[in-house]
N, C-alpha and C positions, 0 to 999 in steps of 0.2 A: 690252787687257783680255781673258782669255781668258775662256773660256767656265764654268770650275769657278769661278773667281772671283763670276762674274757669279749663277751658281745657291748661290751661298751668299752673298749678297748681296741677295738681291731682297726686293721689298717693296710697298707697294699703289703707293707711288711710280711703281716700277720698271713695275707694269705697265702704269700709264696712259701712262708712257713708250714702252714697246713698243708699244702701240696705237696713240698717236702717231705715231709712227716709221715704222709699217708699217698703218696708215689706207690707203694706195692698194692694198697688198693687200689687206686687208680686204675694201676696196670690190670691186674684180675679182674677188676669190674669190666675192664674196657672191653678184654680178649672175650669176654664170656659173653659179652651183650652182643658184641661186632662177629664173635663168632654163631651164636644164635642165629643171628636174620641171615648169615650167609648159608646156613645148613636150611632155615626154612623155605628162604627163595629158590636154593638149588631143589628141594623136596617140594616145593609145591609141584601140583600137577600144570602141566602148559594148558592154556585156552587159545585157540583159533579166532580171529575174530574175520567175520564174512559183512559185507556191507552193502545196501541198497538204496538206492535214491529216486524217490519216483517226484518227476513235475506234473503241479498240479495249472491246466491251464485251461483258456476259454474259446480255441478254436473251434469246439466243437459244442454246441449248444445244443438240450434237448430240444423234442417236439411240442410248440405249443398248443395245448388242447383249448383252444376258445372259439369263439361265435363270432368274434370280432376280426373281419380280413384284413385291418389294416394296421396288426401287432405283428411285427417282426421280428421272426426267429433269427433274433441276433445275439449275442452274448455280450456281456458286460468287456468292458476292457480290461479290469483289475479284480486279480480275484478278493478277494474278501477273506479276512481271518475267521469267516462261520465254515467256508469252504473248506480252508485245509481242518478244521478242527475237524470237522465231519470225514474229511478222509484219514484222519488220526484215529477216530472211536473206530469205523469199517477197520483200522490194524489192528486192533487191539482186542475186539469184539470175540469174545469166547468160541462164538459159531465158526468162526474162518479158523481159531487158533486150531480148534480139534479136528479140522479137517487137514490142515499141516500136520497135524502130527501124524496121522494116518496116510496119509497119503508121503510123508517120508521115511514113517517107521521108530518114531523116536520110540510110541511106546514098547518098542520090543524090546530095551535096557529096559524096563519096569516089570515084567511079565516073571511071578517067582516059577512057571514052572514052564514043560516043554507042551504041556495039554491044557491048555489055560480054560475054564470056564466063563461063559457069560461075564457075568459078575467081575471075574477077575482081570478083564478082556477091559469091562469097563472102567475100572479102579486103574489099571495099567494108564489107561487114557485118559484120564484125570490126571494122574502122577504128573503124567508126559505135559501137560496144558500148562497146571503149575511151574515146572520146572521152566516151561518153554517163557513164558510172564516174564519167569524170574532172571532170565540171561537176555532177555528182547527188550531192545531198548529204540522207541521211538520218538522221533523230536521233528520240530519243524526249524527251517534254517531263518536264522533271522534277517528281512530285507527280501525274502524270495520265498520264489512260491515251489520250495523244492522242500519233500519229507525224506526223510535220512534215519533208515531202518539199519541196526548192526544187532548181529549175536554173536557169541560169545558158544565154543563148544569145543571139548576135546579131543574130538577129529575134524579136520580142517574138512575132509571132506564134506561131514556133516552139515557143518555153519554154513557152508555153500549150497546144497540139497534143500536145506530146511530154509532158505531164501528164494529161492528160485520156484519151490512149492507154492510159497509162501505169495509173490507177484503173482502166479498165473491164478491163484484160486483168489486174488483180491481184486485183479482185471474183472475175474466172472461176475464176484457180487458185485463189485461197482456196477456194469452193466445190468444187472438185475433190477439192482434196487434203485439207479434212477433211470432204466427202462420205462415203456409203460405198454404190456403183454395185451394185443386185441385192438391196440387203436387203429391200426391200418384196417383191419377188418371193418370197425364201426365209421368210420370218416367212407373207407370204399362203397357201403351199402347205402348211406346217407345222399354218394355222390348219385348211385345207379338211380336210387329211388326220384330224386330231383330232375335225372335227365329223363326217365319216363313221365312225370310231371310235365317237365319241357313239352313232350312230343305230342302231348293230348291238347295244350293248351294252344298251340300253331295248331292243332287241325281244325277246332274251336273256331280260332279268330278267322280262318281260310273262308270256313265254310259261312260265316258273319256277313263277312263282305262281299262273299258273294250274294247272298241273300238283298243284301241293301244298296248293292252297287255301288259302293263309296271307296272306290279302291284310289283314288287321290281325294280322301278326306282331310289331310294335311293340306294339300295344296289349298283348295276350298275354302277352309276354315283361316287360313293363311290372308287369303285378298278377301275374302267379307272381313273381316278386322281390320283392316291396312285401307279399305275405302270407308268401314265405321267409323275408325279413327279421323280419317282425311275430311269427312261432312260432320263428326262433332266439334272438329277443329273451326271449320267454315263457319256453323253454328254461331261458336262461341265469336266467331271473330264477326258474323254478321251481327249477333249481341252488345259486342263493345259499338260496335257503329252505331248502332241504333240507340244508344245511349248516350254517346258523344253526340251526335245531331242534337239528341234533344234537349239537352242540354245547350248545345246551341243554340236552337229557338229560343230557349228560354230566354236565355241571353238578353240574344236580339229583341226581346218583347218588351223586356224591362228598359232597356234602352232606348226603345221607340218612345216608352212611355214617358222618359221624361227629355226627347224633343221636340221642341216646337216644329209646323210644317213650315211657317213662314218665318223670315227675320227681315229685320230694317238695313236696308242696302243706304237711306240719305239720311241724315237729319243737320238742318241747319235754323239755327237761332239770327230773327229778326226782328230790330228794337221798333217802340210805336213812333213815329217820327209826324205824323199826321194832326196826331191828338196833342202833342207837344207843342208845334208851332200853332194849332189855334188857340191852345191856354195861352202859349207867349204873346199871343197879337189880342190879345182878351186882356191879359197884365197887364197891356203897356196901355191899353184905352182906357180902362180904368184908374191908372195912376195921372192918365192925361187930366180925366175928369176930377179929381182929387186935388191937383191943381188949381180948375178953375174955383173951385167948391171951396178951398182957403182962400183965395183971394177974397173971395166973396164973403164968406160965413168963417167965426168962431171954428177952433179944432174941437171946441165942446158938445160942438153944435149937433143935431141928431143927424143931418145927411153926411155930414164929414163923416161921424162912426159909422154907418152906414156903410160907406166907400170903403173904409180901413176894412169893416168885417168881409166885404168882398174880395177885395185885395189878397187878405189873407186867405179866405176859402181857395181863391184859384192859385197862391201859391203853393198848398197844401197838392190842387188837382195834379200843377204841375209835377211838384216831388214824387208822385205817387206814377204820373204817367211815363216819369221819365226812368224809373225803375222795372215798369212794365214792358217784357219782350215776348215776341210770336217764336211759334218754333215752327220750320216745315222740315218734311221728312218723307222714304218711302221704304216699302217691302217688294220681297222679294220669297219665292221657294226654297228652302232650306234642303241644300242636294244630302248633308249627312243623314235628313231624314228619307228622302229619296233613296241613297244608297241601302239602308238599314230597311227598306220596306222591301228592297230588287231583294237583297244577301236574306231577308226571311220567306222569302216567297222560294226561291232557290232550297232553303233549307226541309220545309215543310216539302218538296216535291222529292225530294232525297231521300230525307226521311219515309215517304209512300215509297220510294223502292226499296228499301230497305225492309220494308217491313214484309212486304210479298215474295224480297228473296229467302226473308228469313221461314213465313210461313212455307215454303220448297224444301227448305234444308231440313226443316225440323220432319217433314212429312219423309223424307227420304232417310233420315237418323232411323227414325221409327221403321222404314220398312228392314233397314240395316240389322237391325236389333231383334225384331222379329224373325226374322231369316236364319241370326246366329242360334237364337232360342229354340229354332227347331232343328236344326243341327245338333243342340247339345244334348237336345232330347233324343235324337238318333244314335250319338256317338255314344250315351254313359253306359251303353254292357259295351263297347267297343274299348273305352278307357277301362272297368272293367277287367277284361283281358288280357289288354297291353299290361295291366298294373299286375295281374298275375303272374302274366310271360314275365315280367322283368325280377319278380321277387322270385320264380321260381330260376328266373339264370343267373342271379346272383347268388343263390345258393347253390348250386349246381356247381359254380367255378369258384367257390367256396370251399365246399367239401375238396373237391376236386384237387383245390391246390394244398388242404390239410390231407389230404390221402397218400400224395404226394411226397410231402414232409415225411407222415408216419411210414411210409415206404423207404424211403430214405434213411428215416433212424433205426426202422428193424436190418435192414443189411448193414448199417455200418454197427451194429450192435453182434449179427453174425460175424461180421466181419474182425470183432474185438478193437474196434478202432471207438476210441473214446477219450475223452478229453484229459485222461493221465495218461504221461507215460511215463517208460524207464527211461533215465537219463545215465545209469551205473546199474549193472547188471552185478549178481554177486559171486566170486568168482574163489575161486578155492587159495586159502592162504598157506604158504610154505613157514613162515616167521610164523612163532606165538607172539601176540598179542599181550597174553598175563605168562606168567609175573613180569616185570622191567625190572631186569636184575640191575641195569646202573643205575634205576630210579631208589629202586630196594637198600643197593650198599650205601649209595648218596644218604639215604636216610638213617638207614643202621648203622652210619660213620656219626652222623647227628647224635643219634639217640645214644648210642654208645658214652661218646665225649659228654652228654648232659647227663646221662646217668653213674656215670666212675668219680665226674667231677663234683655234683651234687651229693652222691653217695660220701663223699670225701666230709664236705661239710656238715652234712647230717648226721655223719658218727664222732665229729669234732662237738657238732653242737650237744647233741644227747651224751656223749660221755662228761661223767663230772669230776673223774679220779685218775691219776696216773696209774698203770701199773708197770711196775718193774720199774732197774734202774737206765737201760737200755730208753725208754718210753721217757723217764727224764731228762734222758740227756738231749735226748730229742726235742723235749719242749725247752729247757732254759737254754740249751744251746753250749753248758758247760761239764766239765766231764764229771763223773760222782764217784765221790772218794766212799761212801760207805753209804748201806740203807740199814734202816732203823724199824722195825715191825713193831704197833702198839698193838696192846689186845682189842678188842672186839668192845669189850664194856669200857675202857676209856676213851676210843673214839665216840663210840656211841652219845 
């Protein structure tokens, strides 16, 4: 049966056959592999493991070195992942390692002799660095602001020493390096030299005033501005008055001019009643004689026409006269124009006092104004002064309160108080840490059963020939009555 055949063949059968089959390897693979890792776990050397935890927080905030008084040495709320990184590199930093190692001693396991030279003093201490790298494991906690140092070393007491070295000489650098060595001194000198500033410039301004005698120059300068203001305000409001009036004249002038002084108090219409009744008494004598004049004469006749042409002339007078009417009528003084002469006369005499209260105010603005002008002529080395007293005592309580500060950060700096600290101290361990023998057999039970079982398969698969009859019976499963050997050159 070759072996293509057999792998395209196979089946859950098949495999409990191959276990079968090779059950004694199995077994030997098994003991040899599971007994292996139990001799190497029990033979490995035990490690200690020692552990330390430092929190990293913002209680305590350095000094701030600026110009500016009104930045506050306050610290952030939340630290920042540049923070812990940086107190990760200060753990890790070569300078701190080699000083742990000396100051615990590790390099004295590295030292080949009892009289070690220079050279070898330093080679030892390199050794030691390396090694110390190579079992120091530093992390930061995820969600918090805590670093979580552990080593690893084959005396417990060691792993604890070489911790404990290890915080006190990372306390110091950290304090070091975000120290800052001299500020107190330069903030205190800044302060002394600005309060001696101080003390020249009061004696200055003392001996000023006395000079000028202006020792209530405030007050002074206080009521001439408060009665300046009070007569430009007069001023302006005498200004609007005096423009309101005249405007009022005007008014009233335009007004006057178009009324009349007198108006018509009667007028009554009377018809001519006179000239009427003498044309009527004129028409009727005439049409009398017209009369007589036909009796007498022809209508052809030239006095008949005559009569008619008269007749009709004084009819025409009449028409004319009895259309014509008289008018009588009277006047009188027109009081609106009356009023509007009284209310301008009134105006124009208002307006002259206006104008003379105004030419007061404005003469009394001006002496207001002249008065402050020499005053400020008096006071500008006095302002002067005052503007130096006040820059030199704000700098004064300036330094003063950064001096303060730096005084404060070098003792809590002596003090070894700073913004890390231990949260787990590291403490000497009785238990090893390495090897985890249940971790070891749990795994060497693994390894074992995938290698006896796999080894089972891989010499099923790679074998392609029976041998013996014992080996056949075991594959067909049937017992063998006889084996049969060819030569060499007929299988071939």
């Amino acid at each position: 049966m070759s072996s293509t055949d057999y792998r395209n063949t196979i089946s859950f059968e098949d495999i409990f056959a191959i276990l079968a089959r090779r059950k004694r390897q199995i077994a030997w693979t098994f003991l040899v592999v599971f007994g292996a890792v139990i001799i190497i776990t029990f033979l490995m050397p035990k490690q200690y493991q020692s552990r330390l935890k430092l929190l990293v927080k913002n209680e305590r905030s350095n000094t701030v070195v600026s110009a500016d008084s009104n930045i506050a040495s306050s610290a952030p709320g939340e630290v920042s992942e540049g923070q812990i990184n940086s107190e990760i590199e200060l753990l890790n930093s070569r300078s701190l390692l080699r000083q742990v190692v000396i100051k615990s001693g590790l390099d004295q396991t590295h030292r080949r002799s009892k009289a070690p030279t220079r050279e070898d003093q330093a080679i030892a201490v390199d050794q030691a660095v390396v090694d110390l790298q190579q079992h120091l494991t530093v992390t930061s906690a995820r969600m918090a602001n805590v670093i979580q140092v552990d080593y690893f070393s084959r005396n417990p007491h060691m792993a604890a020493v070489v911790l404990q070295q290890l915080a006190a000489l990372y306390l110091e650098l950290h304090l070091r390096v975000h120290g800052s060595p001299g500020t107190y001194e330069f903030f205190a000198g800044q302060r002394d030299r600005y309060q001696k500033e101080l003390q020249v410039i009061g004696v200055k301004l003392e001996e000023f005033n006395q000079q000028q005698k202006i020792s209530v120059l405030s007050q002074q300068k206080e009521i001439l501005l408060q009665r300046q203001a009070e007569s430009e305000a007069a001023l302006m409001q005498a200004d609007a008055a005096i423009h309101q009036s005249t405007e009022e004249i005007t008014d009233a002038r335009k007004q006057l001019s178009k009324t009349t002084q007198r108006i018509t108090t009667l007028s009554r219409t009377i018809p001519n009643e006179q000239s009427v009744e003498r044309l009527n008494t004129m028409l009727v004598e005439l049409q009398n004689r017209r009369t007589e004049l036909v009796a007498k004469f022809l209508p052809d006749d030239r006095l008949v026409k005559d009569i008619d042409q008269e007749i009709s002339d004084t009819k025409a007078a009449l028409d004319r006269a009895s259309k014509l009417n008289g008018v009588e009528g009277a006047t009188d003084v027109n009081p609106v124009s009356q009023t509007l002469e009284i209310d301008l006369a009134k105006d124009q005499l208002e307006l002259a006092g206006l104008e003379g209260k105004r030419g007061i105010l404005a003469q009394q603005t001006k002496v207001y104004n002249q008065r402050l002008q020499d005053l400020n002529s008096i006071t500008a080395a006095e302002e002067d002064l005052l503007r130096s007293q006040k820059e030199a005592e704000d700098n004064y309580l300036l330094y003063a309160k950064k001096a303060e500060e730096a005084r404060i950060g070098e003792s809590l700096d002596r003090q070894k108080i700073a913004n890390v600290a231990i949260v787990e101290q590291p403490i000497e361990s009785h238990l090893p840490s390495k090897p985890d023998v249940g971790l070891n057999l749990a795994l060497g039970l693994v390894l074992a059963c995938f290698l006896s079982i796999g080894g089972a398969f891989a010499t099923e698969y790679l074998h392609n020939t029976v041998d013996g009859s014992l080996a056949l019976e075991e594959l067909t499963g049937l017992p063998v009555v006889a084996v049969v050997y060819l030569p060499e050159a007929f299988v071939s």
